[in-house]
PDB file of N, CA, C and O in Angstrom:
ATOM      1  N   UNK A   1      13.644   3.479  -9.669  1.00  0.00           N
ATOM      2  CA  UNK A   1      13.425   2.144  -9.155  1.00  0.00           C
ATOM      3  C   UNK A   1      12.268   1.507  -9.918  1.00  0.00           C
ATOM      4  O   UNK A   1      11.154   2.023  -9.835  1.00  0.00           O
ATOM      5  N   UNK A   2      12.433   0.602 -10.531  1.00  0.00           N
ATOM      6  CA  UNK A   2      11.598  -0.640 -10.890  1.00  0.00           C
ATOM      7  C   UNK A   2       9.860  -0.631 -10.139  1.00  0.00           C
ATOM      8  O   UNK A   2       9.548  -1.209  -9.098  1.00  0.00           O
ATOM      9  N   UNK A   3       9.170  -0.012 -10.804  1.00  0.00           N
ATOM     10  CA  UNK A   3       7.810  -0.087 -10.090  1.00  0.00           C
ATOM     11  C   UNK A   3       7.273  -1.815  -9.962  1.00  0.00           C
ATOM     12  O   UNK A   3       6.315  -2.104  -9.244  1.00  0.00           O
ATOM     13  N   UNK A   4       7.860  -2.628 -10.578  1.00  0.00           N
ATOM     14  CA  UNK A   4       6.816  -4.178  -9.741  1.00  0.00           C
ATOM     15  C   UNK A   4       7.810  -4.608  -8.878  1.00  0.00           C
ATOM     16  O   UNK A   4       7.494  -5.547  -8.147  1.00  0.00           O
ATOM     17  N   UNK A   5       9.223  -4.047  -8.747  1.00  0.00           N
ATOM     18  CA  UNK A   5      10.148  -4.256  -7.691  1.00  0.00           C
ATOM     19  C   UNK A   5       9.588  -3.388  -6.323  1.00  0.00           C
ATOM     20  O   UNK A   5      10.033  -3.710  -5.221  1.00  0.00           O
ATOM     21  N   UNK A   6       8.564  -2.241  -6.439  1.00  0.00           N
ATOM     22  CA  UNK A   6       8.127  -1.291  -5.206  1.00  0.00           C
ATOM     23  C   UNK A   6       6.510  -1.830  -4.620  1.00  0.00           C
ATOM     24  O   UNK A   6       5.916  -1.663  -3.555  1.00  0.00           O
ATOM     25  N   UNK A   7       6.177  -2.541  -5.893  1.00  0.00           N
ATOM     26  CA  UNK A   7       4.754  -3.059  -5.483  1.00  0.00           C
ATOM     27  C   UNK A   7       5.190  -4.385  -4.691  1.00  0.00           C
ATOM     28  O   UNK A   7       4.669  -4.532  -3.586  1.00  0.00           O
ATOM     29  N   UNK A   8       6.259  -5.553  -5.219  1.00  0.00           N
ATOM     30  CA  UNK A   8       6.282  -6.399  -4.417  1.00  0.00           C
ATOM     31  C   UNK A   8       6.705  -6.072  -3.075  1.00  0.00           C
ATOM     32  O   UNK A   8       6.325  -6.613  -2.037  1.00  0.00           O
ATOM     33  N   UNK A   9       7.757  -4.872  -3.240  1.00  0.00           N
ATOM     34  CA  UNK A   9       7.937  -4.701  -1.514  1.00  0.00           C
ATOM     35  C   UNK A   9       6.997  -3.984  -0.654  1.00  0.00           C
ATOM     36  O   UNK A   9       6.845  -4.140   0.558  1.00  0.00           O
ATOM     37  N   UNK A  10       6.331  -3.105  -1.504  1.00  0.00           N
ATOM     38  CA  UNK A  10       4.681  -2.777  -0.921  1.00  0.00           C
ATOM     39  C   UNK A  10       3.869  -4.080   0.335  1.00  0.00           C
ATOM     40  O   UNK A  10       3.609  -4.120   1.537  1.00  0.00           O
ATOM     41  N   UNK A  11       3.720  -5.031  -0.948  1.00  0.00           N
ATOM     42  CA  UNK A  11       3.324  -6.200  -0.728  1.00  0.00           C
ATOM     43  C   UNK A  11       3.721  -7.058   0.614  1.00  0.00           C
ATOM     44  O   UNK A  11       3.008  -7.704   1.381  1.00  0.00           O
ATOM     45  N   UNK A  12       4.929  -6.850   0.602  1.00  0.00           N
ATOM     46  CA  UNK A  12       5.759  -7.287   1.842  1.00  0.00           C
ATOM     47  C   UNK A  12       5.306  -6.162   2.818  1.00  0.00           C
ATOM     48  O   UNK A  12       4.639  -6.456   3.810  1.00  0.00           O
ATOM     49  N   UNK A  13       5.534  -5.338   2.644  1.00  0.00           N
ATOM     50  CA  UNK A  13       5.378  -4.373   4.241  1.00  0.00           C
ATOM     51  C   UNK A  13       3.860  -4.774   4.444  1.00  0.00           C
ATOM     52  O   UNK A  13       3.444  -4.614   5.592  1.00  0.00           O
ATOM     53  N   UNK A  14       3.027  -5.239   3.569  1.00  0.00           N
ATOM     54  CA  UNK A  14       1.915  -5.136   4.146  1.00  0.00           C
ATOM     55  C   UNK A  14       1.157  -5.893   4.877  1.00  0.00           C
ATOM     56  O   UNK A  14       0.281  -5.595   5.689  1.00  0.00           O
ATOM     57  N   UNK A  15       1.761  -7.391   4.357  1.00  0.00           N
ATOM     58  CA  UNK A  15       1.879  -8.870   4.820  1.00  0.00           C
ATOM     59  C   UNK A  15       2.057  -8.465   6.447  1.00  0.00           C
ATOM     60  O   UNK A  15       1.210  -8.665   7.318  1.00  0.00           O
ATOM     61  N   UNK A  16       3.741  -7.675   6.677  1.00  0.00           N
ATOM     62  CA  UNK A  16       4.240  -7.636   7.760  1.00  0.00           C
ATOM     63  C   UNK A  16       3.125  -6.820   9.242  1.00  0.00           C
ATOM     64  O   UNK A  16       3.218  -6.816  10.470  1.00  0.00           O
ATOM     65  N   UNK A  17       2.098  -6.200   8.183  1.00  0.00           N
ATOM     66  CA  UNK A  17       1.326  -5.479   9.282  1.00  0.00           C
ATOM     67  C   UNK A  17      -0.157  -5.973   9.165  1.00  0.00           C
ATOM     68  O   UNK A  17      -1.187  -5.475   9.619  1.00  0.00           O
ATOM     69  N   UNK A  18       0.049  -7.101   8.419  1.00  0.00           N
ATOM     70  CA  UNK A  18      -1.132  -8.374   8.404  1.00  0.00           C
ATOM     71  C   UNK A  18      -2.152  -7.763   7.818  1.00  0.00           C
ATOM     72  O   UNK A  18      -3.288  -7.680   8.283  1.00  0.00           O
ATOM     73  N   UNK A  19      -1.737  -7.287   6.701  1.00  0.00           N
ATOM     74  CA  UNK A  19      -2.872  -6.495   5.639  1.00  0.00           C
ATOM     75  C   UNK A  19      -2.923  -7.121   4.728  1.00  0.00           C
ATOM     76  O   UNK A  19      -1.845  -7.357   4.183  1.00  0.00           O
ATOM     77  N   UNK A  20      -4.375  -7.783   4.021  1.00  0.00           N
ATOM     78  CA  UNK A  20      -4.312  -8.711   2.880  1.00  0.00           C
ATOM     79  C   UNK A  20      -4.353  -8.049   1.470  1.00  0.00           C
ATOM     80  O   UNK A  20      -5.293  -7.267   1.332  1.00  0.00           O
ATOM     81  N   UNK A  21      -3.659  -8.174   0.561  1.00  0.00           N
ATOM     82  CA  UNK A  21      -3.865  -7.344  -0.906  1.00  0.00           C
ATOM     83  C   UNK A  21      -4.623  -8.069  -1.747  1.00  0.00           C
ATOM     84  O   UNK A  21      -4.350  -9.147  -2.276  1.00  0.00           O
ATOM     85  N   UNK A  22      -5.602  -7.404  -1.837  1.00  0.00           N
ATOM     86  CA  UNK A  22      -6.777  -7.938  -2.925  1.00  0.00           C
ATOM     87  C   UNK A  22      -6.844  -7.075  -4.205  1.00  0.00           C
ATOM     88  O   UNK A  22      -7.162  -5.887  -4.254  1.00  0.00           O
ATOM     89  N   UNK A  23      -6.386  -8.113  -5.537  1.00  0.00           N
ATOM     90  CA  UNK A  23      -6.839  -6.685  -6.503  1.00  0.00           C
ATOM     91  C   UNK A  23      -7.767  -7.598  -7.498  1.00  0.00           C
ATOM     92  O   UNK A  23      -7.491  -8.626  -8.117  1.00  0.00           O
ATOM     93  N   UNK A  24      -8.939  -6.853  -7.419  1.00  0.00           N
ATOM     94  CA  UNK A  24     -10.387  -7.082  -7.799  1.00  0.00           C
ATOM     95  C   UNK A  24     -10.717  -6.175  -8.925  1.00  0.00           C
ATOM     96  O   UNK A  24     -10.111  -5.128  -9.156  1.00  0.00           O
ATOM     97  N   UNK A  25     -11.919  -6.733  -9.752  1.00  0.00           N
ATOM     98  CA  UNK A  25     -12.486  -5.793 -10.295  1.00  0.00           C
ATOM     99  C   UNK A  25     -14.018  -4.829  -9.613  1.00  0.00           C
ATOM    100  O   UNK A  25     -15.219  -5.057  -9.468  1.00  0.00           O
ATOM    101  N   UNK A  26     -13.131  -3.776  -9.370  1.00  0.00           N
ATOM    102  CA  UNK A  26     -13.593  -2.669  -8.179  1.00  0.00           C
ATOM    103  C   UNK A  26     -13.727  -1.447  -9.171  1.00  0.00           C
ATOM    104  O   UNK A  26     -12.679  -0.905  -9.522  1.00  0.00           O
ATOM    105  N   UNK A  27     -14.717  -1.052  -9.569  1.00  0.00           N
ATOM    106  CA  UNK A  27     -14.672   0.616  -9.745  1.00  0.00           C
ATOM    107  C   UNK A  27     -14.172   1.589  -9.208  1.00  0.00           C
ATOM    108  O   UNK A  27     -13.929   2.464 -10.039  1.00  0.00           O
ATOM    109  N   UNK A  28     -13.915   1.839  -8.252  1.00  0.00           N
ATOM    110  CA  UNK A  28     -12.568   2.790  -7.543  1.00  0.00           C
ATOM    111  C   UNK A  28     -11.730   2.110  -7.474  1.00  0.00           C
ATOM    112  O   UNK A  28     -11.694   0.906  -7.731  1.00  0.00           O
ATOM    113  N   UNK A  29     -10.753   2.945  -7.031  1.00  0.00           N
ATOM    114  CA  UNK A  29      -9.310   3.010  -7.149  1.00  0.00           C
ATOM    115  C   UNK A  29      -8.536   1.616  -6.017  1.00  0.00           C
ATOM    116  O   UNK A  29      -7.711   0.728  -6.233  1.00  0.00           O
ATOM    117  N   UNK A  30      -9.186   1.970  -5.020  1.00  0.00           N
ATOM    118  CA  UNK A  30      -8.480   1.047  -4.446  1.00  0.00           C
ATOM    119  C   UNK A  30      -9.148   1.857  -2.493  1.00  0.00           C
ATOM    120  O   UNK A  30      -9.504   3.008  -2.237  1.00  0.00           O
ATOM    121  N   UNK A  31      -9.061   0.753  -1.657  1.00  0.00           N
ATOM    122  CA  UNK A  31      -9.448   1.082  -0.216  1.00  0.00           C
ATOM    123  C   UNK A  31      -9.118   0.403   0.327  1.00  0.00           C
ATOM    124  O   UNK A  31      -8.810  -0.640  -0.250  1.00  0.00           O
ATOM    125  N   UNK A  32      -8.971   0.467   1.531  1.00  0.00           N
ATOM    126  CA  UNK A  32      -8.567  -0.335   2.687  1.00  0.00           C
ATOM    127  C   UNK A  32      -9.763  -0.664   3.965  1.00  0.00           C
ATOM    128  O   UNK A  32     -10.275   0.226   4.645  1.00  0.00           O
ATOM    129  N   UNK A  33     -10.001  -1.850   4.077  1.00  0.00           N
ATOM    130  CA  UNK A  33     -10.992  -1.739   4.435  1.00  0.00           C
ATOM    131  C   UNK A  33     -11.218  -2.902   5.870  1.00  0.00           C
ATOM    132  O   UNK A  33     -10.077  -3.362   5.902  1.00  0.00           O
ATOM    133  N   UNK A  34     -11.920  -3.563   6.935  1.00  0.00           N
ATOM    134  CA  UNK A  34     -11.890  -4.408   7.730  1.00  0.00           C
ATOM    135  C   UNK A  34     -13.057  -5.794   7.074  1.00  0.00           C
ATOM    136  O   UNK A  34     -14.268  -5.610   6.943  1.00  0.00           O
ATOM    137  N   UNK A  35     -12.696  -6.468   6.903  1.00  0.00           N
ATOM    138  CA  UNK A  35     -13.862  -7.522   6.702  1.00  0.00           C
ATOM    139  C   UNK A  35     -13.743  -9.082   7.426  1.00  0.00           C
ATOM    140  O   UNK A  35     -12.957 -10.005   7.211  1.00  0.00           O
ATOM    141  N   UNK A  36     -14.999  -8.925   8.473  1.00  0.00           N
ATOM    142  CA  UNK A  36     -14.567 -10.268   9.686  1.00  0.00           C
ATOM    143  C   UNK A  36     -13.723  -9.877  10.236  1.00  0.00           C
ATOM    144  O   UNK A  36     -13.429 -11.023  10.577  1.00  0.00           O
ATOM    145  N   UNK A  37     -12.680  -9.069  10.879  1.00  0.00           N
ATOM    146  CA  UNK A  37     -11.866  -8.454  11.736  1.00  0.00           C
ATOM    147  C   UNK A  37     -10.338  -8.402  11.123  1.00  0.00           C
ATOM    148  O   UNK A  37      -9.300  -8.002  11.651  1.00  0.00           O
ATOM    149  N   UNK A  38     -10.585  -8.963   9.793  1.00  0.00           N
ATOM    150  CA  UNK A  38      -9.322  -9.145   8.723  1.00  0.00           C
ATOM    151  C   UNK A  38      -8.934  -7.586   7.820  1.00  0.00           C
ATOM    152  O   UNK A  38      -9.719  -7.272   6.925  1.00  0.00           O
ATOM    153  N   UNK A  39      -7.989  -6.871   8.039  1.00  0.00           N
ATOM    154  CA  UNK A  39      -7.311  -5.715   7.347  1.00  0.00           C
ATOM    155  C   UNK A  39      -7.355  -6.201   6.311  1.00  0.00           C
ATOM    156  O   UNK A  39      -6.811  -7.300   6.202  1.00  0.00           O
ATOM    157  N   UNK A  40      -8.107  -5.512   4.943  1.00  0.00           N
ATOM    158  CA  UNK A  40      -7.782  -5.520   3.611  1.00  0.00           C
ATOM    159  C   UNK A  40      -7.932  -4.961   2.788  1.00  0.00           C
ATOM    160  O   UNK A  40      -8.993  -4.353   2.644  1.00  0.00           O
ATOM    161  N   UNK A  41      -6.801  -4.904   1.742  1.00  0.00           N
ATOM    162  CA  UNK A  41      -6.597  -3.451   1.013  1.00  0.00           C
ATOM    163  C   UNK A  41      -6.942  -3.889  -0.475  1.00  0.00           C
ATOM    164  O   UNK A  41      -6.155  -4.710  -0.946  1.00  0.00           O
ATOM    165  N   UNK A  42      -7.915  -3.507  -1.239  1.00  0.00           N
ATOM    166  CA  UNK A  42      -8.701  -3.907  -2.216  1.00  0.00           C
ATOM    167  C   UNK A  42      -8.349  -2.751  -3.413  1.00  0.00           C
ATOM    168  O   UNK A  42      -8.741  -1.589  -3.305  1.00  0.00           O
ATOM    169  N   UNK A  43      -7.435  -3.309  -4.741  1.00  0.00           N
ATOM    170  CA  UNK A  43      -7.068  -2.188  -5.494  1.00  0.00           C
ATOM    171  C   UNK A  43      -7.911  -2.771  -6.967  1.00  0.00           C
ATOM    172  O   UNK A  43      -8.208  -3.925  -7.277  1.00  0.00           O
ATOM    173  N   UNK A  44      -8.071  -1.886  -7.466  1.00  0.00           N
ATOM    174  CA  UNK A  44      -8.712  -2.299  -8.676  1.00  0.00           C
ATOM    175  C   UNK A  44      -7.439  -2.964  -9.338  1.00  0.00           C
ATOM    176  O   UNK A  44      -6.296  -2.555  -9.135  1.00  0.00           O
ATOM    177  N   UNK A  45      -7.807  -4.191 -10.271  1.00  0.00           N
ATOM    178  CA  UNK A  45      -6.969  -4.996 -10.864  1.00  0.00           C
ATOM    179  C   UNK A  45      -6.987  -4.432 -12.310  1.00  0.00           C
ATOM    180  O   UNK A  45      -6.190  -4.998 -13.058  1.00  0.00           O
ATOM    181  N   UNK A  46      -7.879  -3.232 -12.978  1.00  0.00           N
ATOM    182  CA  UNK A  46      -7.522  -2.895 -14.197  1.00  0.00           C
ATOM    183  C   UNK A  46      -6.568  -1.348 -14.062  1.00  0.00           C
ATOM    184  O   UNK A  46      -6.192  -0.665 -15.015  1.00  0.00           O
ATOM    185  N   UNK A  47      -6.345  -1.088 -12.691  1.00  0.00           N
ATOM    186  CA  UNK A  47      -4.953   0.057 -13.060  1.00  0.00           C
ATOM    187  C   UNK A  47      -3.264  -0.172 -13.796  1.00  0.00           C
ATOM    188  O   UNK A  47      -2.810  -1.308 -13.658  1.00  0.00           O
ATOM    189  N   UNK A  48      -2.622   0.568 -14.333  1.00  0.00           N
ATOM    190  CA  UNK A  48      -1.474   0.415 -14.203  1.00  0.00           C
ATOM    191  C   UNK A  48      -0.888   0.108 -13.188  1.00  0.00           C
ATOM    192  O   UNK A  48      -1.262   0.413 -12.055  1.00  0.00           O
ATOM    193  N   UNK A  49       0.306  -0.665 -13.522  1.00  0.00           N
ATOM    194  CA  UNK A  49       1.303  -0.661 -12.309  1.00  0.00           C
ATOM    195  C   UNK A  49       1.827   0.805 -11.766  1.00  0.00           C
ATOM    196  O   UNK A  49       1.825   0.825 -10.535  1.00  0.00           O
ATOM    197  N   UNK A  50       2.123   1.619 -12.161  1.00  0.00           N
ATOM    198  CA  UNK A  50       2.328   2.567 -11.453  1.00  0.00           C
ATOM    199  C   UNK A  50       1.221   3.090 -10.560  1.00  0.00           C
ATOM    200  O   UNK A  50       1.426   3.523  -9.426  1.00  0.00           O
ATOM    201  N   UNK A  51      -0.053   3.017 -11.189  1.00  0.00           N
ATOM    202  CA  UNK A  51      -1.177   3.711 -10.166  1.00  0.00           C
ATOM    203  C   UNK A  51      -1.473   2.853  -8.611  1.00  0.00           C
ATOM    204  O   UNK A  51      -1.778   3.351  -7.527  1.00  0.00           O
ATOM    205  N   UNK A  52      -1.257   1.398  -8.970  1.00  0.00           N
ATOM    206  CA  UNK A  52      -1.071   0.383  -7.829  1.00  0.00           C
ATOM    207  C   UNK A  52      -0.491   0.846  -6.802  1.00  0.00           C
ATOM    208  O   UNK A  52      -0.917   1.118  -5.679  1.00  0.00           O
ATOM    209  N   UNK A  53       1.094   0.959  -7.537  1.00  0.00           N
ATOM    210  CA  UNK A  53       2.111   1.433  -6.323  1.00  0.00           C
ATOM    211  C   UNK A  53       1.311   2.529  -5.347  1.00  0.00           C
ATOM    212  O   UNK A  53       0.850   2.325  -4.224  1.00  0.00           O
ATOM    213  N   UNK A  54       1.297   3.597  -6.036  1.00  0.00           N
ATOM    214  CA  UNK A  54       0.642   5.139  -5.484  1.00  0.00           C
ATOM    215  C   UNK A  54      -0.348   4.544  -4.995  1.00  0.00           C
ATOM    216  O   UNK A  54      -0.094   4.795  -3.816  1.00  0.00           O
ATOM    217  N   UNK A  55      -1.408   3.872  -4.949  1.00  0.00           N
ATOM    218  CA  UNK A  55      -2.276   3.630  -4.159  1.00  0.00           C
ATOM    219  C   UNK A  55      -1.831   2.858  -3.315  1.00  0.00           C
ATOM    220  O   UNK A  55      -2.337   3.345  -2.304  1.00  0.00           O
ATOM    221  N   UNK A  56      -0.829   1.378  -2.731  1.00  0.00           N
ATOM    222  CA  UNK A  56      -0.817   0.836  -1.997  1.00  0.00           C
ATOM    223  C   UNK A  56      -0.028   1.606  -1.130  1.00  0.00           C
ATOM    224  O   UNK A  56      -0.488   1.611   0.012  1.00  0.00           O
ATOM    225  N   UNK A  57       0.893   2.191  -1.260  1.00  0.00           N
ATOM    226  CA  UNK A  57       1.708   3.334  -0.732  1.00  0.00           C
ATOM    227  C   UNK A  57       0.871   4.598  -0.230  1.00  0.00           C
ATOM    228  O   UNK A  57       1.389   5.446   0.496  1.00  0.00           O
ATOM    229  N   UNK A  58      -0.134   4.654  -0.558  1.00  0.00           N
ATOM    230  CA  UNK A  58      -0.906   5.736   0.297  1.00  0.00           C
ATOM    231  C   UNK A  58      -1.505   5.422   1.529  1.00  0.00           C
ATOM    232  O   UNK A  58      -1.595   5.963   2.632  1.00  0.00           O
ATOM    233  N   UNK A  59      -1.864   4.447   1.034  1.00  0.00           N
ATOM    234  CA  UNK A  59      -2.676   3.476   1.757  1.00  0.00           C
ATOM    235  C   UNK A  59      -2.088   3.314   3.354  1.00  0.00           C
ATOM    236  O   UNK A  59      -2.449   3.843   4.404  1.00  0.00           O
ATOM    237  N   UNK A  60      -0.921   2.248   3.009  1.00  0.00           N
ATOM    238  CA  UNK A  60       0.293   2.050   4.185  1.00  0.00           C
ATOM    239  C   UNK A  60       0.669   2.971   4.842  1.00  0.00           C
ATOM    240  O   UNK A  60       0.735   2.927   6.070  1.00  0.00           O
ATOM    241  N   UNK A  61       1.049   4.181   3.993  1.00  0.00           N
ATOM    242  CA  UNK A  61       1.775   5.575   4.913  1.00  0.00           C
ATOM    243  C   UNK A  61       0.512   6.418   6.073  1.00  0.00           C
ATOM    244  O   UNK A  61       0.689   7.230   6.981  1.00  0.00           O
ATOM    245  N   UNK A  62      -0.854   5.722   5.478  1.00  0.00           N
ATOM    246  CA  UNK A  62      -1.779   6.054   6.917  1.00  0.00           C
ATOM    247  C   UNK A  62      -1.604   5.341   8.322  1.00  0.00           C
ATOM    248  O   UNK A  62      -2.091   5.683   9.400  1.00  0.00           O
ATOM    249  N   UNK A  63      -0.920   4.444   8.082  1.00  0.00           N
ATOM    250  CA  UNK A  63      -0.808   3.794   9.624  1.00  0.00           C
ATOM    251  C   UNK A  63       0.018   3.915   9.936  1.00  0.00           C
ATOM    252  O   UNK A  63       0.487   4.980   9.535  1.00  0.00           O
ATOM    253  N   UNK A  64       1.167   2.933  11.037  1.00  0.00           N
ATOM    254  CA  UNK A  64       1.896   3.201  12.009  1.00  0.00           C
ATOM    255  C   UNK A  64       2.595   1.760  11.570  1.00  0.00           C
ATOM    256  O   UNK A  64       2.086   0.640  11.600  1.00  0.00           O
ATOM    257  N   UNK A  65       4.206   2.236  11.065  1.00  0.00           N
ATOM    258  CA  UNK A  65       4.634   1.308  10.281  1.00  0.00           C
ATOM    259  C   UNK A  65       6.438   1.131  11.079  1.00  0.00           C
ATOM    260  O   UNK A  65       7.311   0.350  10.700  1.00  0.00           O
ATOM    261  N   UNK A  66       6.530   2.158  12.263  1.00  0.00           N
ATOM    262  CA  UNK A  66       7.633   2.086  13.077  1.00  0.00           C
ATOM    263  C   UNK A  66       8.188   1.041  13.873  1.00  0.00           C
ATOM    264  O   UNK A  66       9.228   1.189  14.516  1.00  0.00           O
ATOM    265  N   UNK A  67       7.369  -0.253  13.842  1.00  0.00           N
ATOM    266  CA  UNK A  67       7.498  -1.274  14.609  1.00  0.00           C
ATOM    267  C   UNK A  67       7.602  -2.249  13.434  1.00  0.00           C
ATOM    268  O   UNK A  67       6.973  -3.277  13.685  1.00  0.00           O
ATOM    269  N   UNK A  68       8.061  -2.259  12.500  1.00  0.00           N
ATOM    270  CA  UNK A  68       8.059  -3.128  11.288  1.00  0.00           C
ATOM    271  C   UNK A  68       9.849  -2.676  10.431  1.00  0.00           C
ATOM    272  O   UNK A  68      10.599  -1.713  10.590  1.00  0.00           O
ATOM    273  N   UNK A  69       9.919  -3.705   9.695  1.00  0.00           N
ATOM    274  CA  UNK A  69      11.438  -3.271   9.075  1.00  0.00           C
ATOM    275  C   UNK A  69      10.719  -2.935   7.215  1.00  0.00           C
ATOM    276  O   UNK A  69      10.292  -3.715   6.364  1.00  0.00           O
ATOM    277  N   UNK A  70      10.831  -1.910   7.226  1.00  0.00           N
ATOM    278  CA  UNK A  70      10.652  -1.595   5.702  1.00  0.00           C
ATOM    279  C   UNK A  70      12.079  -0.711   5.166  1.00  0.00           C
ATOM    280  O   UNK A  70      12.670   0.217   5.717  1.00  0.00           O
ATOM    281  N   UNK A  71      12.407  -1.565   3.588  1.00  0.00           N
ATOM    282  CA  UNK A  71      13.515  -1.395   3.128  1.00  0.00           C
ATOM    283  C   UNK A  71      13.620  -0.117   2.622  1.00  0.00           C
ATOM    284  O   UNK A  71      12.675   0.352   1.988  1.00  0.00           O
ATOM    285  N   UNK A  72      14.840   0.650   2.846  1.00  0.00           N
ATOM    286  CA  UNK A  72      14.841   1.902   3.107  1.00  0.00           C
ATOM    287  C   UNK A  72      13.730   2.944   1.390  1.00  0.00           C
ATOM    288  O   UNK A  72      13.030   3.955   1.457  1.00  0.00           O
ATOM    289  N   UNK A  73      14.002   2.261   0.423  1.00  0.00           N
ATOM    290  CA  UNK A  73      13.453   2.710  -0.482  1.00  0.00           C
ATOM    291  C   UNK A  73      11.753   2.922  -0.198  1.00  0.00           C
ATOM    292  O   UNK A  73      11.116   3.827  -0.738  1.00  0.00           O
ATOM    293  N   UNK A  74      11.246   2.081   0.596  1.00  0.00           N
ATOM    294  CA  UNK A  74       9.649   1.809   0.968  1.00  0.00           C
ATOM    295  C   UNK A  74       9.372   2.854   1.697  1.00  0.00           C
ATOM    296  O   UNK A  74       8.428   3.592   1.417  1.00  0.00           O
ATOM    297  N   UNK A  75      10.337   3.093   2.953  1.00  0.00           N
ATOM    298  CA  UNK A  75      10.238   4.017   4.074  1.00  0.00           C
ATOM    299  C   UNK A  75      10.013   5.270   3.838  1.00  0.00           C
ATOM    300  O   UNK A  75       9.098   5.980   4.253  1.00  0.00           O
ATOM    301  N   UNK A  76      11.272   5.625   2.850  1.00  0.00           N
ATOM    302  CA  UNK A  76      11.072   6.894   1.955  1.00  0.00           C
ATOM    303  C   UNK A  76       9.706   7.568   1.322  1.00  0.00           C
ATOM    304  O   UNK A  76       9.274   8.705   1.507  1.00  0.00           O
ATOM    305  N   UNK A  77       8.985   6.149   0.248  1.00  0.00           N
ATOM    306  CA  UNK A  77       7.953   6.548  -0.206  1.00  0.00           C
ATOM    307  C   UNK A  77       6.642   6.658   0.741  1.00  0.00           C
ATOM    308  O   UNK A  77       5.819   7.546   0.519  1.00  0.00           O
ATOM    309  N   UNK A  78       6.470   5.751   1.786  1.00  0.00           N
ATOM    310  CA  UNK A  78       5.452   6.321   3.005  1.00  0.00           C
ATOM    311  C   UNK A  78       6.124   7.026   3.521  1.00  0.00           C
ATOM    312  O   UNK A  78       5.990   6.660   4.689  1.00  0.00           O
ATOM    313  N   UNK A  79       6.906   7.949   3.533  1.00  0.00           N
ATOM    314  CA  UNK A  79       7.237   9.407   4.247  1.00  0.00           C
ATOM    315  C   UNK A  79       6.775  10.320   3.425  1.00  0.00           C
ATOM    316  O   UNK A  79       6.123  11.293   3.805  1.00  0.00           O
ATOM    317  N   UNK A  80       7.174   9.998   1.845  1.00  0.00           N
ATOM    318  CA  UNK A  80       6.557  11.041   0.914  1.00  0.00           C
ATOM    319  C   UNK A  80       5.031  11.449   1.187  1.00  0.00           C
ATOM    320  O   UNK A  80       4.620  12.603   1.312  1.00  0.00           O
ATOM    321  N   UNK A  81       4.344  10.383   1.250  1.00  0.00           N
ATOM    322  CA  UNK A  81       2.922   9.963   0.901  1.00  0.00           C
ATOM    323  C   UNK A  81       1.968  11.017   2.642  1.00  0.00           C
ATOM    324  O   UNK A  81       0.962  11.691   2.859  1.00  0.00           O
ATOM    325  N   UNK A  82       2.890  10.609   3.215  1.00  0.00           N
ATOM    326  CA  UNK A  82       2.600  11.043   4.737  1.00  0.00           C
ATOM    327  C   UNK A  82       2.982  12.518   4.857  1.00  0.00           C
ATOM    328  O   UNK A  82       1.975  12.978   5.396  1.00  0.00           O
ATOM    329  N   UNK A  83       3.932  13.664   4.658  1.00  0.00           N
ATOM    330  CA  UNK A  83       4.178  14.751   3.928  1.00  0.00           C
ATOM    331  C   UNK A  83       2.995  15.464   3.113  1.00  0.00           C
ATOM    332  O   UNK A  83       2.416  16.548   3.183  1.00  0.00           O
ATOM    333  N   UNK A  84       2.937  14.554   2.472  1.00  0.00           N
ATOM    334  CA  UNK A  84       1.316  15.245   1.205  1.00  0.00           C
ATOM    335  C   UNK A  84       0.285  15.090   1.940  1.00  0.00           C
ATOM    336  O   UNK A  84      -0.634  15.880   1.721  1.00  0.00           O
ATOM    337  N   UNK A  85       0.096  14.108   2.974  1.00  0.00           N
ATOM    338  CA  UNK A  85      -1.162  14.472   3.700  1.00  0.00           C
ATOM    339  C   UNK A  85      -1.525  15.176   4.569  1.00  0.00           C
ATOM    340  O   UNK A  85      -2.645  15.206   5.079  1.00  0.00           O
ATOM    341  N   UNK A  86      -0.616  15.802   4.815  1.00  0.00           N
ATOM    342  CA  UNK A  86      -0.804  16.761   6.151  1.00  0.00           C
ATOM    343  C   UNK A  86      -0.247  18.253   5.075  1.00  0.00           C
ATOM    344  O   UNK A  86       0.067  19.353   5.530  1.00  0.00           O
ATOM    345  N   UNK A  87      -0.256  17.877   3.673  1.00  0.00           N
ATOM    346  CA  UNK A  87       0.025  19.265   2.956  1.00  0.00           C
ATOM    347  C   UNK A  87      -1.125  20.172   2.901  1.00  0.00           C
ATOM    348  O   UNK A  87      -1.015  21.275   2.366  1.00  0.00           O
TER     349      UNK A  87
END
């Protein structure tokens, strides 16, 4: 699958759980963080697109995403991501 086809739907699931995507120039990788009571997930803007994905996808598969419609390809990869963390 098309990695800026998995980041935009990233993007979408994240909208859907009112998480803002910020990509900044950040020395780490990327975090998720609260600022003013606003969810936001801050990725460094000099990674690859692939490292994006893997980070916004890690990110997401920490919360609680069962009350939301994510397209089955998305679902998959926060199941992966969620799997490795409890590895």
């Amino acid at each position: 699958m098309d990695d800026q086809f998995l980041l935009s739907a990233l993007e979408e699931s994240a909208r859907q759980l009112a998480i803002e995507i910020r990509y900044e120039n950040v020395e780490n990788q990327g975090a998720l963080c609260r600022i003013q009571g606003k969810k936001i997930l801050i990725v460094s803007d000099y990674l690859p697109l692939k490292m994006k994905v893997k980070i916004v996808a890690e990110q997401l598969a920490l919360l609680e995403t069962d009350h939301i419609y994510l397209i089955p390809q998305i679902r998959e990869l926060l199941n992966q991501y969620q799997k490795d963390e409890f590895i």
